[in-house]
C-alpha positions in Angstrom: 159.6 159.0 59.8 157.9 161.1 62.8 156.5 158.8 65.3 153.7 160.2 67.4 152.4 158.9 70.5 149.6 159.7 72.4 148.2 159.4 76.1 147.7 156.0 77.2 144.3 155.1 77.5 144.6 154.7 81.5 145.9 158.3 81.4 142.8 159.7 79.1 140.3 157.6 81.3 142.0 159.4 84.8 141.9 162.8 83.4 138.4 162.7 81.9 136.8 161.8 85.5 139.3 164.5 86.8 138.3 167.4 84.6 134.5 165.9 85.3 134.6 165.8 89.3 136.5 169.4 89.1 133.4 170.8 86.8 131.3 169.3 89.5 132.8 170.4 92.0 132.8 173.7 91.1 129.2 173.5 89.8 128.0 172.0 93.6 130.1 175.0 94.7 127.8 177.7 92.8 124.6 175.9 93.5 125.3 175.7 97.1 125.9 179.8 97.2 122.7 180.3 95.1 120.7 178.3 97.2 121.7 179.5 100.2 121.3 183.1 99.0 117.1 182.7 97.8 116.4 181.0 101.2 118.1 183.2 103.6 115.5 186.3 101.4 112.3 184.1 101.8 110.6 185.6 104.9 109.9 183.0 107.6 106.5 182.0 107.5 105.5 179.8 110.1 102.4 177.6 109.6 99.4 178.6 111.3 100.4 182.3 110.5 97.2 184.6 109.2 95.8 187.7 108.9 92.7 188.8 110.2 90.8 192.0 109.8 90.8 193.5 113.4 86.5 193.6 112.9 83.8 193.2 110.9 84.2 197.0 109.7 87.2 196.5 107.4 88.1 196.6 104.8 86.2 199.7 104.3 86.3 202.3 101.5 87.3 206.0 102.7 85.3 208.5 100.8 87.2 211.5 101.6 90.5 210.1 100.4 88.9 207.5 97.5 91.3 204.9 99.7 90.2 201.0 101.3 91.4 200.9 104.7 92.1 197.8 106.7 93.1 197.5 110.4 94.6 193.5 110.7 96.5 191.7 113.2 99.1 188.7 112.0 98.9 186.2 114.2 101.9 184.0 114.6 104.2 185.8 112.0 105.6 188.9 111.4 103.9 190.5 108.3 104.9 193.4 105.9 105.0 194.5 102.1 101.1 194.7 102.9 99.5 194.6 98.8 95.6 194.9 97.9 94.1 192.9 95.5 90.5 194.5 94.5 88.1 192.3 92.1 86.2 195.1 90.3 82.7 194.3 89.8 83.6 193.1 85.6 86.2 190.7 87.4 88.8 193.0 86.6 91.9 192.2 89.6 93.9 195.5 90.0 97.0 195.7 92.8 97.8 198.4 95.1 100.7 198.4 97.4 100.0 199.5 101.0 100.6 203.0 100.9 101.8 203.5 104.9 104.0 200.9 104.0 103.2 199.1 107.4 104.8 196.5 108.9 102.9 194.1 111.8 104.5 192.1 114.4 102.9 188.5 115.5 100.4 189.8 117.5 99.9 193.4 116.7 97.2 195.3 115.0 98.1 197.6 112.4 96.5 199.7 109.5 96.9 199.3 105.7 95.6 201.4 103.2 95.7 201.7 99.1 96.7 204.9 97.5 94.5 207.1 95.9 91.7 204.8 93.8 90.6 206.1 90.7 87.7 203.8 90.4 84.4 204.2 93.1 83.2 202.1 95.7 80.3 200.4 93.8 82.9 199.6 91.3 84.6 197.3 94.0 83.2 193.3 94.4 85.8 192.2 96.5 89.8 193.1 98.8 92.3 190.7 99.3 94.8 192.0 101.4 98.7 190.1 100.7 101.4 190.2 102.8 105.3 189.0 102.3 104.6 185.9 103.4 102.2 184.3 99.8 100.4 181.5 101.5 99.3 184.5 104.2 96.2 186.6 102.9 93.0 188.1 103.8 89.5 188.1 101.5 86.8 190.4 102.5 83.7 192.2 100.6 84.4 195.9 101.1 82.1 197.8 103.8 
């Protein structure tokens, strides 16, 4: 007759919460890296950081090139990936990307401006300008 042993139960407990803090480990590991890796692509928004249309003239539709136009300053924070929201006058929300594909420095005035619209001015209620940085925005009715 063929006697078969197995592992001790001490043995089975130690290797279970070996295999388990290894498969932690290396799941901490991975976590870590990922982690690491989404934060160091947020941009750094500071709070207190806006945008602010440069005057009361923008955001204003350009009739010769069917564009809006904005001149902003950020304030506090270095903006960029400049998007426009417009709120058509049905409530429709349609969103352009900055076509100059401007960047700002904390500080600085720059321009933004849609590409071509395909809609006219009387269609448009309402701009909201985004930038990189989500809780950073401007609202404006367009001049």
């Amino acid at each position: 007759m063929i006697r078969m042993k197995g592992v001790s139960p001490l043995i089975a407990s130690v290797l279970l919460i070996a295999i388990t803090l290894a498969v932690a480990a290396v799941l901490a590991n991975y976590l870590n890296a990922f982690t690491t890796e989404t934060l160091e692509n947020l941009p750094m928004c500071s709070v207190g950081g806006s945008l602010n249309f440069a005057s009361a003239d923008y955001p204003k539709w350009d009739s010769s090139t069917s564009t809006i136009v904005a001149v902003v300053e950020a304030r506090s924070v270095d903006l960029g990936k400049f998007k426009f929201q417009v709120i058509l006058t049905d409530d429709t929300v349609k969103t352009f990307n900055d076509a100059l594909g401007s960047s700002i420095s904390a500080g600085s005035i720059g321009t933004v401006r849609t590409e071509q619209l395909t809609f006219s001015k009387s269609d448009v209620k309402n701009v909201i300008i985004i930038t990189n940085c989500s809780n950073i925005k401007a609202t404006a009715t367009l001049r």
